[in-house]
VOPAGU-2260 file (C-alpha; in pm, 1 decimal, decimal comma):
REM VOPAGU-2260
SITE   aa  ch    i         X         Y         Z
SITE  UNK   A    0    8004,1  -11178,7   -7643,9
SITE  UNK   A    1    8299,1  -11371,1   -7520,0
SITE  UNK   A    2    8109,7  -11630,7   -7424,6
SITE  UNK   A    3    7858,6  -11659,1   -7640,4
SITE  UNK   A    4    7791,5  -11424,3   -7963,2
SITE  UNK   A    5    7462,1  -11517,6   -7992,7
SITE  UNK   A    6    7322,2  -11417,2   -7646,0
SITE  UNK   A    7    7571,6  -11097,2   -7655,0
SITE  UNK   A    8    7336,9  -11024,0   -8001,9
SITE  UNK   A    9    6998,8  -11066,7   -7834,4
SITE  UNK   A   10    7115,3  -10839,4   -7552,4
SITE  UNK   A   11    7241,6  -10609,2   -7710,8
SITE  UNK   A   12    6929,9  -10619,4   -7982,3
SITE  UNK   A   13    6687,6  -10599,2   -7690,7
SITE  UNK   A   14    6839,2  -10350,0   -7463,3
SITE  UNK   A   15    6763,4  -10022,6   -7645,4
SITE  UNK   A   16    6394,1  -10121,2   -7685,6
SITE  UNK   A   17    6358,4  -10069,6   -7307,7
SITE  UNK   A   18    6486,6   -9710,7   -7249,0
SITE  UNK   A   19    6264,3   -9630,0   -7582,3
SITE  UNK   A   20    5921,0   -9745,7   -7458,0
SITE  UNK   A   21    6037,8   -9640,1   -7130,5
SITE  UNK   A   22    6057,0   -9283,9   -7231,2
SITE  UNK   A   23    5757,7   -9305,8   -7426,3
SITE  UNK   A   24    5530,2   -9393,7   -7154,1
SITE  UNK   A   25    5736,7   -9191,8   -6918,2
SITE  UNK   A   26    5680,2   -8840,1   -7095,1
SITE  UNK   A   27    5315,3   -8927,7   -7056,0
SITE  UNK   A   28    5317,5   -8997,0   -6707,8
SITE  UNK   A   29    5559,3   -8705,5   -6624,3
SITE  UNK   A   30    5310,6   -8470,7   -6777,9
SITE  UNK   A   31    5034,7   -8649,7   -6556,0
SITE  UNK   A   32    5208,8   -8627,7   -6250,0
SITE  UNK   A   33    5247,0   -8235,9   -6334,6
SITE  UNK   A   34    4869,3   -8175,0   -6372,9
SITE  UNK   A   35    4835,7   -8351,5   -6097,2
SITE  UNK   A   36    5049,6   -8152,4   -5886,8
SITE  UNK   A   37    4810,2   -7881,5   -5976,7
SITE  UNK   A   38    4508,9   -8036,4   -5942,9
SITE  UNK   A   39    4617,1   -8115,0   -5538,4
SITE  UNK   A   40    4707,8   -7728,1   -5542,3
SITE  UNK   A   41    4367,5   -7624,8   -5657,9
SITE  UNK   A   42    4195,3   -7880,8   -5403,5
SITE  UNK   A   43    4436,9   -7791,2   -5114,7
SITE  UNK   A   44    4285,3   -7394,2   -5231,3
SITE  UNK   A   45    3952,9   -7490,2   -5247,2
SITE  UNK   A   46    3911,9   -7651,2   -4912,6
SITE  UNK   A   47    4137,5   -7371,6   -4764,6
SITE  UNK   A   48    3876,4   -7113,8   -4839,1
SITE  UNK   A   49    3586,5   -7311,2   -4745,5
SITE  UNK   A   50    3776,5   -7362,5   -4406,2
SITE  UNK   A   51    3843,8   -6975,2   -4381,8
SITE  UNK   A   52    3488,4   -6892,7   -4464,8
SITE  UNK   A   53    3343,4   -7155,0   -4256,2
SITE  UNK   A   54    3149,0   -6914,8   -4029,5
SITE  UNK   A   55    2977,1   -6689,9   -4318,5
SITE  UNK   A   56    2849,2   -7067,8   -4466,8
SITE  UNK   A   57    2735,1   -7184,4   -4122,7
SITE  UNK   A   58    2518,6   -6818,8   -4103,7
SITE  UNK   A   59    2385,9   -6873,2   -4466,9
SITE  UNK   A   60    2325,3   -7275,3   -4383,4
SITE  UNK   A   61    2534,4   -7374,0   -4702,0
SITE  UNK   A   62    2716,4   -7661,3   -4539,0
SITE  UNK   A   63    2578,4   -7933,0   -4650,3
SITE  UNK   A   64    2638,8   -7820,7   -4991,7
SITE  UNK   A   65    2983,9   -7711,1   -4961,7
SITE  UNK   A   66    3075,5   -8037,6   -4794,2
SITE  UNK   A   67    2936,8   -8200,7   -5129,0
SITE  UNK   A   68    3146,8   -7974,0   -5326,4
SITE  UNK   A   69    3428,4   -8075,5   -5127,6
SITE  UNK   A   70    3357,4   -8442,0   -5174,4
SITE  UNK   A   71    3317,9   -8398,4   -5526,4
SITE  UNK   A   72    3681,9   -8223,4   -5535,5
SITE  UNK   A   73    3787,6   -8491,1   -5353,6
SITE  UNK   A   74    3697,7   -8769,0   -5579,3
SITE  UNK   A   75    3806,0   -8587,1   -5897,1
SITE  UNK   A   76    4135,7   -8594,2   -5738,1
SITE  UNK   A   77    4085,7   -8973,5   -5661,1
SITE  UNK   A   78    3972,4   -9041,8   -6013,9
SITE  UNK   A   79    4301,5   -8845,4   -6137,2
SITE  UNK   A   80    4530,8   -9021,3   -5929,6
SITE  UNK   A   81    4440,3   -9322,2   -6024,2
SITE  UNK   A   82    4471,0   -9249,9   -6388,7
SITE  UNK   A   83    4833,9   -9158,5   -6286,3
SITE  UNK   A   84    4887,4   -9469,2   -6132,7
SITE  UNK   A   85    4760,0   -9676,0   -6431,2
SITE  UNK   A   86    4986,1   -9527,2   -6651,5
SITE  UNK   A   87    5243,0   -9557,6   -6409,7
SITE  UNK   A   88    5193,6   -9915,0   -6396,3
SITE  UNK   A   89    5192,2   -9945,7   -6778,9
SITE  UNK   A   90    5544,6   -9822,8   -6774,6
SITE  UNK   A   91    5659,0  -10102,2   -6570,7
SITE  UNK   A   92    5445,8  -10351,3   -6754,4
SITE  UNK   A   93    5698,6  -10171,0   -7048,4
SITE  UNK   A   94    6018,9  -10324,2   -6885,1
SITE  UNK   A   95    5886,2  -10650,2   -6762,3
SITE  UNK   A   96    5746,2  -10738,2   -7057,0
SITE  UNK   A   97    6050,6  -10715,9   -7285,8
SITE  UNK   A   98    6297,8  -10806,2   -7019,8
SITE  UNK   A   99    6108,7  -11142,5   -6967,3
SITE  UNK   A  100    6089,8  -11187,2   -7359,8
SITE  UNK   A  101    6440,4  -11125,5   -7417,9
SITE  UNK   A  102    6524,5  -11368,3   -7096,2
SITE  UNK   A  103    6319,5  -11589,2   -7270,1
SITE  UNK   A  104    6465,0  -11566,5   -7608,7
SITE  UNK   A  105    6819,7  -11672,0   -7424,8
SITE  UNK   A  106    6663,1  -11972,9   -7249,2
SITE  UNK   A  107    6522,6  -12098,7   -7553,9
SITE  UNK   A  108    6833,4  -12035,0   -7787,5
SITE  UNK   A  109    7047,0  -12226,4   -7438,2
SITE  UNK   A  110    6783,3  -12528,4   -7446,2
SITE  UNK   A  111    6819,5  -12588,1   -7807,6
SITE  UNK   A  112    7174,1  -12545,5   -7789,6
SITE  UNK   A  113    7196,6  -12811,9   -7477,0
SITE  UNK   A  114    6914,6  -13078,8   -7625,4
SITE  UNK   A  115    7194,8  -13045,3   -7986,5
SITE  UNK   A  116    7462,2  -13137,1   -7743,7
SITE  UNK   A  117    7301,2  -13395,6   -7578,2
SITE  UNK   A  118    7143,7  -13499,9   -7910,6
SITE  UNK   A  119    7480,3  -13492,3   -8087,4
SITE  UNK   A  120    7771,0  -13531,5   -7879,9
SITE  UNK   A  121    8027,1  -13319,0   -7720,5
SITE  UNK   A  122    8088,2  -13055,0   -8040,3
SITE  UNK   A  123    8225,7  -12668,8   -7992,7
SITE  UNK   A  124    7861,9  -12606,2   -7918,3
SITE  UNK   A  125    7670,4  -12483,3   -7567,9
SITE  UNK   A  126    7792,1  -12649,0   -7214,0
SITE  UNK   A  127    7565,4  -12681,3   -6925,6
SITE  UNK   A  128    7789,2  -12506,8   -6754,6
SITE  UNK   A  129    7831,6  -12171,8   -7037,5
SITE  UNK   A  130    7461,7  -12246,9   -7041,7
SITE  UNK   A  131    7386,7  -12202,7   -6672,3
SITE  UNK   A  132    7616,7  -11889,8   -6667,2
SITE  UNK   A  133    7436,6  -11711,2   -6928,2
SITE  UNK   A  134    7057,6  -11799,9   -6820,4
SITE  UNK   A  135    7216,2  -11663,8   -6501,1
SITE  UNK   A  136    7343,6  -11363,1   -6645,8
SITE  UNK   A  137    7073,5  -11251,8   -6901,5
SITE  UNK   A  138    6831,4  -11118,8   -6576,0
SITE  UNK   A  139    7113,7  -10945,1   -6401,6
SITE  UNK   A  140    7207,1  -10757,5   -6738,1
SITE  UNK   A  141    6837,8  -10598,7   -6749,8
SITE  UNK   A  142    6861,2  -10521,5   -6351,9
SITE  UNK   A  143    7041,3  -10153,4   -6410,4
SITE  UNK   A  144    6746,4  -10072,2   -6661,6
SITE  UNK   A  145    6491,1  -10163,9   -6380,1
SITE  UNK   A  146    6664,9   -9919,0   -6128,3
SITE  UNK   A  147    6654,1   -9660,2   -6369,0
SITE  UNK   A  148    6323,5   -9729,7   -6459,2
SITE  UNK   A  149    6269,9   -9647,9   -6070,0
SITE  UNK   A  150    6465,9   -9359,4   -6065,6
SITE  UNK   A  151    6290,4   -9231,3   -6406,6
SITE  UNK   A  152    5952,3   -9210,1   -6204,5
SITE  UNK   A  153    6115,9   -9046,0   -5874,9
SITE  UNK   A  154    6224,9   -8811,3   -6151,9
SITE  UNK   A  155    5885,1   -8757,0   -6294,1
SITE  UNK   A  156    5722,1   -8692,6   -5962,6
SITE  UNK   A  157    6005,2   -8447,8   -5866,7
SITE  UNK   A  158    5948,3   -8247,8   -6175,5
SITE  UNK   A  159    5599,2   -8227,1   -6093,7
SITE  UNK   A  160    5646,7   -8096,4   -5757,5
SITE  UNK   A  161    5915,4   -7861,2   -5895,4
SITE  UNK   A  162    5699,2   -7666,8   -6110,2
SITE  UNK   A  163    5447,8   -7578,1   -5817,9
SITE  UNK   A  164    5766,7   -7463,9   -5646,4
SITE  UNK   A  165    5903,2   -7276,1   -5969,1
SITE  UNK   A  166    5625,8   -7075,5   -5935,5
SITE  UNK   A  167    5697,8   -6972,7   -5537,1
SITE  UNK   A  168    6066,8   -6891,1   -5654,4
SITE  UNK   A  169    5998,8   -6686,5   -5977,8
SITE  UNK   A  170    5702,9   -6493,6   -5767,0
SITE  UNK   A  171    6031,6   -6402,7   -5505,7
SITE  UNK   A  172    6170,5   -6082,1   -5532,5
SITE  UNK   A  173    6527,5   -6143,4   -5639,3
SITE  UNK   A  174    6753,7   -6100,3   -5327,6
SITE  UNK   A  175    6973,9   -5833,0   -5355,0
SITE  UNK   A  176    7353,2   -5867,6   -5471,8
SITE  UNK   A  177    7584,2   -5850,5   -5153,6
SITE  UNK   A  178    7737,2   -5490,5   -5125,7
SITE  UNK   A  179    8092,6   -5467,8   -5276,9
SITE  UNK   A  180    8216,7   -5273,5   -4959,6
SITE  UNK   A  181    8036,7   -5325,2   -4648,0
SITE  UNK   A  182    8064,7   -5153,0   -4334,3
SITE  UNK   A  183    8094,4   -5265,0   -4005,9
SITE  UNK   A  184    7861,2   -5149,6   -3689,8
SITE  UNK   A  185    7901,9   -5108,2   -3347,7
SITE  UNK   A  186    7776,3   -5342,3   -3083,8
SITE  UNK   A  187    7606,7   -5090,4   -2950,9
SITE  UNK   A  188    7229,8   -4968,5   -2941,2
SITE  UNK   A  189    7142,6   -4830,4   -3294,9
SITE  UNK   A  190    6969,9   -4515,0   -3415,8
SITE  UNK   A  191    6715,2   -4599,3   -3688,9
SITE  UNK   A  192    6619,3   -4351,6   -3924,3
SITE  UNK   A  193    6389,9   -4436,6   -4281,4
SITE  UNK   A  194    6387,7   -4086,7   -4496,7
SITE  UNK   A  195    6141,3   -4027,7   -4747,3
SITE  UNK   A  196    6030,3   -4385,6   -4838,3
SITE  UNK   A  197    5840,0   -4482,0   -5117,4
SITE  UNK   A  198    5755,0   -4846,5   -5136,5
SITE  UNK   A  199    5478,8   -5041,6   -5349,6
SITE  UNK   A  200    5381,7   -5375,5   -5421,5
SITE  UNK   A  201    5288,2   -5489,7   -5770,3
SITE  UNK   A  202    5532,0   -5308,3   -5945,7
SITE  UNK   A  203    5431,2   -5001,4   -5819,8
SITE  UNK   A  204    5020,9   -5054,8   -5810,6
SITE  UNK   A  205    4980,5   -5056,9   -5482,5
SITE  UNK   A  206    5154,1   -4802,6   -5312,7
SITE  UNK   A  207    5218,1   -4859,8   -4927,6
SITE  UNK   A  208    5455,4   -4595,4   -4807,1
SITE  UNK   A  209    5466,1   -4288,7   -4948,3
SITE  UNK   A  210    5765,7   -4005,6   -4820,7
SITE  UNK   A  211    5754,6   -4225,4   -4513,0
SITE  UNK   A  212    6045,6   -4036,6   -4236,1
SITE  UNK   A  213    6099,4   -4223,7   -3910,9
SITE  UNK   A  214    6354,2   -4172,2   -3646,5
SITE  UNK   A  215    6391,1   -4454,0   -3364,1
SITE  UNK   A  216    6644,2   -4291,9   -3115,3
SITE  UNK   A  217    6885,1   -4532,8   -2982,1
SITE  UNK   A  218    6812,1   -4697,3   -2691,9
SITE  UNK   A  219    6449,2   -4591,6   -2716,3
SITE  UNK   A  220    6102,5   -4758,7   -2735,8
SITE  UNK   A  221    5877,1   -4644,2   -3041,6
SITE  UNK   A  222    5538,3   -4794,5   -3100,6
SITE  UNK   A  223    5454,4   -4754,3   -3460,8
SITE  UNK   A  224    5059,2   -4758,1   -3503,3
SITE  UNK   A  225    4785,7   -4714,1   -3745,8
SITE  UNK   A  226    4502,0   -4902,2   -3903,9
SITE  UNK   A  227    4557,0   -5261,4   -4077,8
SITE  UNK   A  228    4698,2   -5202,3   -4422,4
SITE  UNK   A  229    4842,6   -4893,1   -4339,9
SITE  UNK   A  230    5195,8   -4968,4   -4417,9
SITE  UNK   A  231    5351,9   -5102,5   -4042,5
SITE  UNK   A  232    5494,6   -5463,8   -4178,3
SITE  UNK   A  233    5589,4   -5278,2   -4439,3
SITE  UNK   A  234    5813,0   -5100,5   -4212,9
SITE  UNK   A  235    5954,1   -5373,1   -4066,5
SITE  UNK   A  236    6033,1   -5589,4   -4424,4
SITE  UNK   A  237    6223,0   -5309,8   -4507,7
SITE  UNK   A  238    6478,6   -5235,8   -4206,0
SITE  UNK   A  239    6481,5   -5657,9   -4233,7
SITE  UNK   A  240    6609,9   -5628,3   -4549,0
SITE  UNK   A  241    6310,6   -5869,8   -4713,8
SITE  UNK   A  242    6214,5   -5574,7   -4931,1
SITE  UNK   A  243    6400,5   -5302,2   -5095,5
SITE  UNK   A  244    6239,4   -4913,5   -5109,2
SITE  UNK   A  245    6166,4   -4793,5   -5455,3
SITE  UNK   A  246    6290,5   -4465,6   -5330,4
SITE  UNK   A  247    6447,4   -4305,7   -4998,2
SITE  UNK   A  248    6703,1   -4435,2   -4736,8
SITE  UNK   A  249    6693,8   -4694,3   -4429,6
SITE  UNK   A  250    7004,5   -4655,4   -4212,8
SITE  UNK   A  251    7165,2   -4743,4   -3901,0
SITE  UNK   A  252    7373,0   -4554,9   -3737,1
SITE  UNK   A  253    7417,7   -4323,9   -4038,7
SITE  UNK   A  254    7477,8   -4645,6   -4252,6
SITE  UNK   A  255    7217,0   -4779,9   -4518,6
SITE  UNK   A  256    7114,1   -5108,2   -4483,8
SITE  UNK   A  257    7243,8   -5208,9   -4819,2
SITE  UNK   A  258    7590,0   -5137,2   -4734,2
SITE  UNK   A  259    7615,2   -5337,7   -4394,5
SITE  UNK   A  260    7709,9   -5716,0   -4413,6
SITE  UNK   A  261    7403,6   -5913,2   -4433,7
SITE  UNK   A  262    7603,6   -6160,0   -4146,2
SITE  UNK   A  263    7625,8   -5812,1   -3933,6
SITE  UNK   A  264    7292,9   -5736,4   -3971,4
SITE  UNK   A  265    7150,8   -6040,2   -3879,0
SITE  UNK   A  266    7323,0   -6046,8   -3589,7
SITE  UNK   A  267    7276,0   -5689,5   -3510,0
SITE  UNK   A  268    6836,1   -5709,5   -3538,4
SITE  UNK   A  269    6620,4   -5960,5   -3361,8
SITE  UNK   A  270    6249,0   -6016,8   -3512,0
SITE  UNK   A  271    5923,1   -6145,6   -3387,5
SITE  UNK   A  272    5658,1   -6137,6   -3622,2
SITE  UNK   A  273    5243,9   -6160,3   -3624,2
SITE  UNK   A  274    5263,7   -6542,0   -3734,5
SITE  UNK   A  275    5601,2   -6648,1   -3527,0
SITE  UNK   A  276    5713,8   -7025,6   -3612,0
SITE  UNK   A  277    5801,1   -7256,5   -3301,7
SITE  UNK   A  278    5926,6   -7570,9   -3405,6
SITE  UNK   A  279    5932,3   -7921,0   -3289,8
SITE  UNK   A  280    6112,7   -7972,4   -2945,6
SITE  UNK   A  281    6129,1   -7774,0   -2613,6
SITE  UNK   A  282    6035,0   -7444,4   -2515,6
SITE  UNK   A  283    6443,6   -7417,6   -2445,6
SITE  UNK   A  284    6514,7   -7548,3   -2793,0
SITE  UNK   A  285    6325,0   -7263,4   -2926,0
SITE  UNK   A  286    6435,1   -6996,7   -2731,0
SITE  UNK   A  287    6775,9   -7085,3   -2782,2
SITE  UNK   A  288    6719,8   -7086,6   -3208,3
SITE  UNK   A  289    6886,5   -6697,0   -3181,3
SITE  UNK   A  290    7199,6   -6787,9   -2901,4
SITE  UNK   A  291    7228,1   -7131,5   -2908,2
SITE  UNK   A  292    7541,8   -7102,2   -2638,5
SITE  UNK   A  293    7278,7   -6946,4   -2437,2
SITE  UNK   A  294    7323,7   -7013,4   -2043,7
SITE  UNK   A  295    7018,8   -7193,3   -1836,4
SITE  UNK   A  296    6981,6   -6867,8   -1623,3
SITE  UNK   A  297    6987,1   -6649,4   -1927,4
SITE  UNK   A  298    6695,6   -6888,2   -2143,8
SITE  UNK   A  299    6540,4   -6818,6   -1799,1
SITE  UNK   A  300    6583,6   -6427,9   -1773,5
SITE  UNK   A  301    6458,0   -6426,6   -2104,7
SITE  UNK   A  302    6136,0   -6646,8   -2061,2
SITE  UNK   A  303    6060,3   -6460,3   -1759,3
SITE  UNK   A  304    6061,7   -6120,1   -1889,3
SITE  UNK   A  305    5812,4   -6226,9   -2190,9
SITE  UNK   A  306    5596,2   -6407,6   -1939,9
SITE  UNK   A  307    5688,4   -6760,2   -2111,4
SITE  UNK   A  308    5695,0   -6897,4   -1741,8
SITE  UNK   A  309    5380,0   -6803,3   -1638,3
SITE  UNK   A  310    5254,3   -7122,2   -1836,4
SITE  UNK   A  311    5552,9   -7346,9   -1878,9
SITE  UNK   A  312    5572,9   -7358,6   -1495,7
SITE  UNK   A  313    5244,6   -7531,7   -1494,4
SITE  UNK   A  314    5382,1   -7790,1   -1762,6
SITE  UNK   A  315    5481,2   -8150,1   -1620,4
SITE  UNK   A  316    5862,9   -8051,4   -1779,8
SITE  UNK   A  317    5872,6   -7650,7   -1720,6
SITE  UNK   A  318    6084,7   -7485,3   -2004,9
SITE  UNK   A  319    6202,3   -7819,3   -2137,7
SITE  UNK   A  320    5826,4   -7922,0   -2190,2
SITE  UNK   A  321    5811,5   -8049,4   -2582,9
SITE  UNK   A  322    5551,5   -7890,3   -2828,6
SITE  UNK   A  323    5502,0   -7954,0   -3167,1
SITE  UNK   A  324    5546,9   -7830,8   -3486,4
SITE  UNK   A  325    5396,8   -7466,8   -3550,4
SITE  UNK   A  326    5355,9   -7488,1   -3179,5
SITE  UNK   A  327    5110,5   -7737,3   -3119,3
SITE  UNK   A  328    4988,9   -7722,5   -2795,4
SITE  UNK   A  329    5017,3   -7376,7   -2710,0
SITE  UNK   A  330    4785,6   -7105,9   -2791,7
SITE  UNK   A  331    4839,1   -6823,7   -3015,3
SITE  UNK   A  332    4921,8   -6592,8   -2744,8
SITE  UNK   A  333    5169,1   -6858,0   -2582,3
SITE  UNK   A  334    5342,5   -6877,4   -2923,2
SITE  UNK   A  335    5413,3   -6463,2   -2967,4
SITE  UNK   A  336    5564,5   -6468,1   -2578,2
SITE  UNK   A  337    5793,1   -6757,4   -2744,4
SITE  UNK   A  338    5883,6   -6583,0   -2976,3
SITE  UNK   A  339    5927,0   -6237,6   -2756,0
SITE  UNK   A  340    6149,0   -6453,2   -2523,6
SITE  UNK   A  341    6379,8   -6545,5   -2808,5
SITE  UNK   A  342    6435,8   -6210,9   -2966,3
SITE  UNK   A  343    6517,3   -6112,4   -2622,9
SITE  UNK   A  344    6777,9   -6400,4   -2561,8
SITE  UNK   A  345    6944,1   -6308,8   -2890,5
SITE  UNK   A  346    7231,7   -6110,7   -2849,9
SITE  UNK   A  347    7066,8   -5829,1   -3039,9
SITE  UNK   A  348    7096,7   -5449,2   -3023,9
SITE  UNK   A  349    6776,6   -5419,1   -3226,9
SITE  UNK   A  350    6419,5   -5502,9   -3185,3
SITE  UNK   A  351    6128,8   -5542,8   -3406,5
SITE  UNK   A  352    5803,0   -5658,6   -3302,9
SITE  UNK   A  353    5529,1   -5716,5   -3482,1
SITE  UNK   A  354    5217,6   -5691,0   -3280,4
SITE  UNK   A  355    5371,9   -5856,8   -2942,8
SITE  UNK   A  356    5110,1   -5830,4   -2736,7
SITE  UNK   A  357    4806,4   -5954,7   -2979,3
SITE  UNK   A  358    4620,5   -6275,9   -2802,5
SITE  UNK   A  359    4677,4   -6158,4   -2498,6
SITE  UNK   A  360    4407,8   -6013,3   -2230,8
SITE  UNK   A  361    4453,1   -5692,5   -2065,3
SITE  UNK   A  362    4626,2   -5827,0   -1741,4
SITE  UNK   A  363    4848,4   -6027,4   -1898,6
SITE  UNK   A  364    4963,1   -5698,5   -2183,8
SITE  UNK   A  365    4975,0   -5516,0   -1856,0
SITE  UNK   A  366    5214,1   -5761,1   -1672,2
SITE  UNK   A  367    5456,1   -5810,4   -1969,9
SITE  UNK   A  368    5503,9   -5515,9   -2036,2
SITE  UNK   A  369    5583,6   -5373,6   -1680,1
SITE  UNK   A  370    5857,4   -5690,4   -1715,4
SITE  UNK   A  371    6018,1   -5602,1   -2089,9
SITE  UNK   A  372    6092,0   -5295,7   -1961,4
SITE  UNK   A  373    6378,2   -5362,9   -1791,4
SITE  UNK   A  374    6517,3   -5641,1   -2046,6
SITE  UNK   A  375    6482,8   -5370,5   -2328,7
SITE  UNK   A  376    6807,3   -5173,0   -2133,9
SITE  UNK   A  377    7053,1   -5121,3   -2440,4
SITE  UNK   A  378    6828,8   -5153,6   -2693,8
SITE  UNK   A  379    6614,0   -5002,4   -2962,2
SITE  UNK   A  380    6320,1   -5142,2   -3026,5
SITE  UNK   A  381    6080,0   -5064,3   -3254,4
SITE  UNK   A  382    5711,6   -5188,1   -3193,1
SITE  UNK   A  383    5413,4   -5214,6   -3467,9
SITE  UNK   A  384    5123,1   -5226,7   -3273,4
SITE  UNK   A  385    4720,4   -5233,2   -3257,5
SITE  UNK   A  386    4709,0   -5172,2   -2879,7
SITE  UNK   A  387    4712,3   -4822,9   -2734,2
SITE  UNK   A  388    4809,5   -4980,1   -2403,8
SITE  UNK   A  389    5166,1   -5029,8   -2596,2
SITE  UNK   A  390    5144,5   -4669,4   -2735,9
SITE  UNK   A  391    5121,9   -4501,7   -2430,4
SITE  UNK   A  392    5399,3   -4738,1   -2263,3
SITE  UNK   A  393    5668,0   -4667,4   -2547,1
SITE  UNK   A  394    5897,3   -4371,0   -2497,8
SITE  UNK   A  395    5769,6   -4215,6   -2846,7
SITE  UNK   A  396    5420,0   -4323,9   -3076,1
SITE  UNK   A  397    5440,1   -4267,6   -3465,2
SITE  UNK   A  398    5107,8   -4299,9   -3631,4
SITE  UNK   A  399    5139,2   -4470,8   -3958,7
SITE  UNK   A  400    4816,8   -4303,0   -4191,7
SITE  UNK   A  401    4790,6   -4304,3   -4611,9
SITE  UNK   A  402    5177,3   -4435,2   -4621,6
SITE  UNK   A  403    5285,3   -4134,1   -4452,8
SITE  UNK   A  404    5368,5   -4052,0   -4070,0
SITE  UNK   A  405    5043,7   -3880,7   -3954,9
SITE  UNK   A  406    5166,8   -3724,0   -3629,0
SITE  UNK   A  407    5423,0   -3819,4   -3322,0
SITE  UNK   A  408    5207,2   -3838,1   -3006,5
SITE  UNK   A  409    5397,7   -3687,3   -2708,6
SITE  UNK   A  410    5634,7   -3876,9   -2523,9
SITE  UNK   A  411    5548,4   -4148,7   -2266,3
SITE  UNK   A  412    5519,3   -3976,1   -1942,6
């Protein structure tokens, strides 16, 4: 405007226009971009359970179908993406189209107002060099609009994506508020004790432990056993913490778990679960995850006594071998002594394992366990288990049947 009024008018004229269309097109294509986000959800599904049920098609020769119902999901998807894109597009077309006619307005108001001077003579009217400066100017003026037009669309997408993930959260059971007063624990070996649990999933529709009483000594081995479904994970989510009972106490030490410091207690258990996660890097970047200050002779201690070396001596690098992500490269079995090894590296006083010894034949089950033994000194550990290989090695066996403890077999002789 201090240049020029007439150029500051058209800009200012034009401007608004682009946001407006913008938006316009934009609410369309965020909505798009959300169905879209579900539509890849249901595909991911359907191919998911054709992968998982791959064996009962192969027995009932439905392949060849399936794989055309898979194609056919496929290039819906295709069909909807593309869609997305052409609206996407259309937006952009939105801002270059009235960007470019209002930068053409200015240089044809500029090369009217230069062919008057040159027509006329030197007058108060448009310089070549106010001219220049203006044609100049008019693109950069629209140049925020186009970034925001880019950011608009990483916007759409990310609102897309953040519904599927909306739904992950609001499914989440709430974490529980941090205790007011918290109490500290010793560094010592815990006693566990659950009294008369009651815990169900579904708001109560599925009942999986019912007056559930367990006592894990301290110091002490317990295998907890029973069929799948019986209640074991259940078990373990709750002394974790993951899960709150409906009814009853979990305590250690005589303290419940919702009055200890949720730093304390993680540093207190140590967990390896059925589906343990190794992540990209070495065998000694994952077995440090739990002790990071960990010393070379204790990441070694610790592989040894879960049988870790027994194949990362036969890899070209040993313990500082790489694998990938989800622990590609090893086998399932390989993965749940990884995981063993780094609850036992942790500095903690208590143990839960979840099926340890799953994957693994009967020589090897037999060989880590006569090692853990020793590397369990201090500790409490409590084991849910399939194998009655582990029941008979723990120090005590509780029998997980209905929800309820069935019966303690006899000690481990």
């Amino acid at each position: 405007f201090a240049t020029n009024w007439v150029v500051g008018l058209i800009l200012l004229l034009t401007a608004p226009l682009i946001p407006i269309f913008m938006a316009l097109v934009g609410m369309g294509t965020a909505a798009m971009s959300r169905r879209q986000f579900k539509a890849l959800s249901r595909m991911g599904g359907h191919f998911l359970d054709r992968l998982r049920g791959m064996t009962t098609l192969v027995l009932f020769g439905q392949t060849d179908r399936e794989v055309d119902g898979v194609a056919q999901v496929a290039d819906a998807f295709r069909q909807r993406t593309m869609t997305v894109l052409r609206v996407a597009f259309l937006s952009s077309a939105v801002l270059e189209f009235f960007a470019s006619i209002a930068v053409a307005m200015v240089a044809v108001y500029i090369g009217l107002s230069l062919l008057g001077h040159l027509a006329f003579g030197p007058s108060d009217a448009l310089t070549l060099q106010t001219g220049l400066f203006l044609l100049l100017l008019a693109p950069e003026f629209y140049l925020p609009l186009r970034q925001m037009a880019a950011f608009y669309h990483d916007r759409a997408q990310a609102l897309g994506a953040g519904e599927e993930l909306a739904d992950f959260t609001d499914r989440a059971e709430p974490a529980p508020d941090a205790p007011a007063e918290t109490r500290p624990l010793s560094g010592t070996a815990p006693e566990l004790r659950l009294s008369d649990v009651h815990f169900a999933y579904d708001g109560g529709s599925r009942p999986a432990l019912v007056g559930f009483d367990l006592t894990v000594p301290a110091g002490e081995v317990v295998a907890l056993t029973g069929p799948s479904g019986a209640g074991k994970s259940s078990v373990l989510q709750l002394i974790l913490g993951f899960r709150q009972p409906d009814a009853g106490t979990v305590t250690l030490d005589g303290t419940a778990i919702d009055e200890v410091a949720p730093a304390d207690l993680r540093s207190l258990v140590a967990w390896a679960g059925q589906r343990p996660y190794v992540f990209h890097g070495t065998l000694t970047d994952n077995l440090r995850l739990g002790r990071p200050d960990a010393e070379d002779d204790a990441v070694r201690a610790a592989a040894e006594a879960a049988c870790v070396t027994d194949f990362a001596d036969a890899l070209p690098d040993g313990l500082e071998t790489a694998v990938g992500e989800r622990g590609h490269g090893l086998s399932g079995g390989q993965v749940r002594r990884v995981a063993l090894a780094r609850a036992l590296l942790s500095p903690a006083r208590l143990l839960l394992l979840d099926e340890p010894t799953a994957n693994l034949d009967g020589d090897t089950e037999a060989d880590l366990l006569r090692r853990l033994r020793p590397a369990l000194a201090g500790r409490t550990v409590l084991i849910a288990t399939h194998s009655p290989v582990v029941a008979a090695w723990a120090d005590h066996e509780v029998r997980l049947a209905a929800g309820r403890a069935d019966r303690p077999a006899e000690a481990a002789q």
